[in-house]
N, C-alpha and C positions, 0 to 999 in steps of 0.2 A: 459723590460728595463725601460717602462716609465710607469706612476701612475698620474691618474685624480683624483680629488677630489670634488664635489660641495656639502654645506650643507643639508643635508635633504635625502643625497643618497649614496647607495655605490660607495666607492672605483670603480673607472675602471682601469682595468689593459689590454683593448682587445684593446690595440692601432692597426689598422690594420698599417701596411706597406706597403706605396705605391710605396715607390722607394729605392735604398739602405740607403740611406742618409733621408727620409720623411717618418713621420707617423701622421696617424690622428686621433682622438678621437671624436668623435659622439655625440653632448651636445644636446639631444631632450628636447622641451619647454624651451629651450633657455630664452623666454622672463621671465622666474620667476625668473632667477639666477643673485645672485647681484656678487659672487666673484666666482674664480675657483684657485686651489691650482693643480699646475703641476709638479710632482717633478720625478725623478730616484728611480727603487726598488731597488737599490745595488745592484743586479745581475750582470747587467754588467755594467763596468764606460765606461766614453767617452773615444776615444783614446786620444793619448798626445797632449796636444795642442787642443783639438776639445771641443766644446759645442754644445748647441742646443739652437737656436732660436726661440722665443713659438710667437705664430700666434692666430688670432681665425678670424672666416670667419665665415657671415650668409648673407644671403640670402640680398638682398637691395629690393626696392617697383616692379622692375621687374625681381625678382626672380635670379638676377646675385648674385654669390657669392662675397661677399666684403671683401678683408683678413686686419686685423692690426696687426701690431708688437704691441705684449704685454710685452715684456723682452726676460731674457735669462735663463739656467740653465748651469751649469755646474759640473764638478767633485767636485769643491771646494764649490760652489753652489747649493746642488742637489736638493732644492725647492725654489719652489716662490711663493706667491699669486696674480692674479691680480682680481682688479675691471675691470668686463665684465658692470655692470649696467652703463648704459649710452652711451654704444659703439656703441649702434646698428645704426644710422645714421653719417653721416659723410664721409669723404673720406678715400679711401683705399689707403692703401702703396703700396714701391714695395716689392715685397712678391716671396718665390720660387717655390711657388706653381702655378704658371701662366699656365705654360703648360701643367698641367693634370688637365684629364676632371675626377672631383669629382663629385659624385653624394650626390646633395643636396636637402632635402625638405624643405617647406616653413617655418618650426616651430621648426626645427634642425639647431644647429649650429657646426661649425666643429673649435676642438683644434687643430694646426699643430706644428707640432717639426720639424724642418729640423737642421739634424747636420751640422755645419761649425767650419772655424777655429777662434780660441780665438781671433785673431787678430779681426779679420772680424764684430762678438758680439759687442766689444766694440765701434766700430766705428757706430752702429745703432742707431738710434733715436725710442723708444719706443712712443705708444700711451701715453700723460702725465699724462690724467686721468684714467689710469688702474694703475697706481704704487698704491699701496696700504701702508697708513703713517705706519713708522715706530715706529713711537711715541704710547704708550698703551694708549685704551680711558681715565685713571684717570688722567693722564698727560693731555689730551690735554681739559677734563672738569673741571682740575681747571685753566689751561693756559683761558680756555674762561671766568671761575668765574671771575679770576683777570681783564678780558678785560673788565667786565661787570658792576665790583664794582668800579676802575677805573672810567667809563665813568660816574656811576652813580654820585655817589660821585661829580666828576669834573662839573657834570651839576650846582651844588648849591654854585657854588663859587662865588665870588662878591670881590669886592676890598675892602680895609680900608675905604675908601672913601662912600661907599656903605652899609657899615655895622650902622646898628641902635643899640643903646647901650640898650641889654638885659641881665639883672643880669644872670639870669635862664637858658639861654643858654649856650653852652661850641662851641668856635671855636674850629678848628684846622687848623694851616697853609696847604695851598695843596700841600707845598712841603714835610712835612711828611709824605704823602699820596703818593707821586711819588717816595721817596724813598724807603719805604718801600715794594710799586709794586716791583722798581730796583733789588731791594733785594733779595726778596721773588723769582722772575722770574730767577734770576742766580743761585739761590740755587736748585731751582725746576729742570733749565737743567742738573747741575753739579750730583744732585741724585734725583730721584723720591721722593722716598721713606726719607727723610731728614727730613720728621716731623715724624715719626716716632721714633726717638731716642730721 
């Protein structure tokens, strides 16, 4: 029914099943994995109304398991990614995994699905830094160019007042420069791809 993913590895498809509703996936050397992709083989969907709640649990400094909500999946939904890097300390949620005793080692981490209702999904609060951005890297490395040339730029401004009279030099107002960010920054949400054509 369900499908792991982490870069560098195959595919896992041996979610064991721990309960009707609960299955767990087996992340050994945990600590090298930055993202994990959890999704549905299309075999079989959820029933009507049901999802599945994705979890991930590793071990804490005295070997207790720690679980966090990482998201959801659903019918309509049937993958996700989350960033696991960074998770490994911190506090754990409440999780429905509480009362089975999972057997865990020190350098293994465990993905958990537990199916519930849609209702129920929506109202969770996810771990914030495992949402993985939406936004594609060229998108968000020229949104940083802009923030960069922007700041640069703005460093060398000075008033009228300030300014010494050099033939050889070329001003430019800095609100040319703030508009044209404006610009450029609404055109870039509205399509990536916009310098393109």
């Amino acid at each position: 029914m369900f499908g792991c993913l982490v870069a560098g590895r195959l595919v896992q498809t041996d979610a064991q099943q721990i309960a009707e509703d609960k299955f767990v996936f087996n992340l050994p050397d945990y600590e090298s994995i930055n993202h994990v992709v959890v999704f549905m083989l299309g075999t079989i969907p959820f029933p009507e109304s049901m999802g599945g709640s994705v979890y991930i649990s590793y071990p804490d400094h005295s070997g207790m398991p720690v679980w966090q909500l990482l998201g959801f999946i659903t019918n309509e939904k049937p993958s996700a990614i989350f960033k696991i890097s960074g998770l490994k300390s911190g506090e754990g949620t409440q999780h429905p995994f509480g009362a089975m005793s999972l057997p865990q080692t020190p350098s293994v981490a465990q993905i958990g699905i537990s199916v519930e209702l849609v209702e129920q999904l929506a109202q969770q609060t996810p771990v914030a830094s495992a949402a993985v951005s939406t936004v594609d890297s060229f998108t968000q490395f020229t949104q940083k160019m802009l923030d960069n040339f922007y700041n640069f730029a703005s460093s060398f401004a000075v008033t009228q007042a300030q300014m010494t009279p050099n033939p050889t030099e070329v001003f430019i107002p800095s609100n040319v420069v703030v508009k044209w960010y404006e610009s450029f920054q609404r055109r870039l949400a509205q399509n990536p791809f916009f310098w393109k054509t």
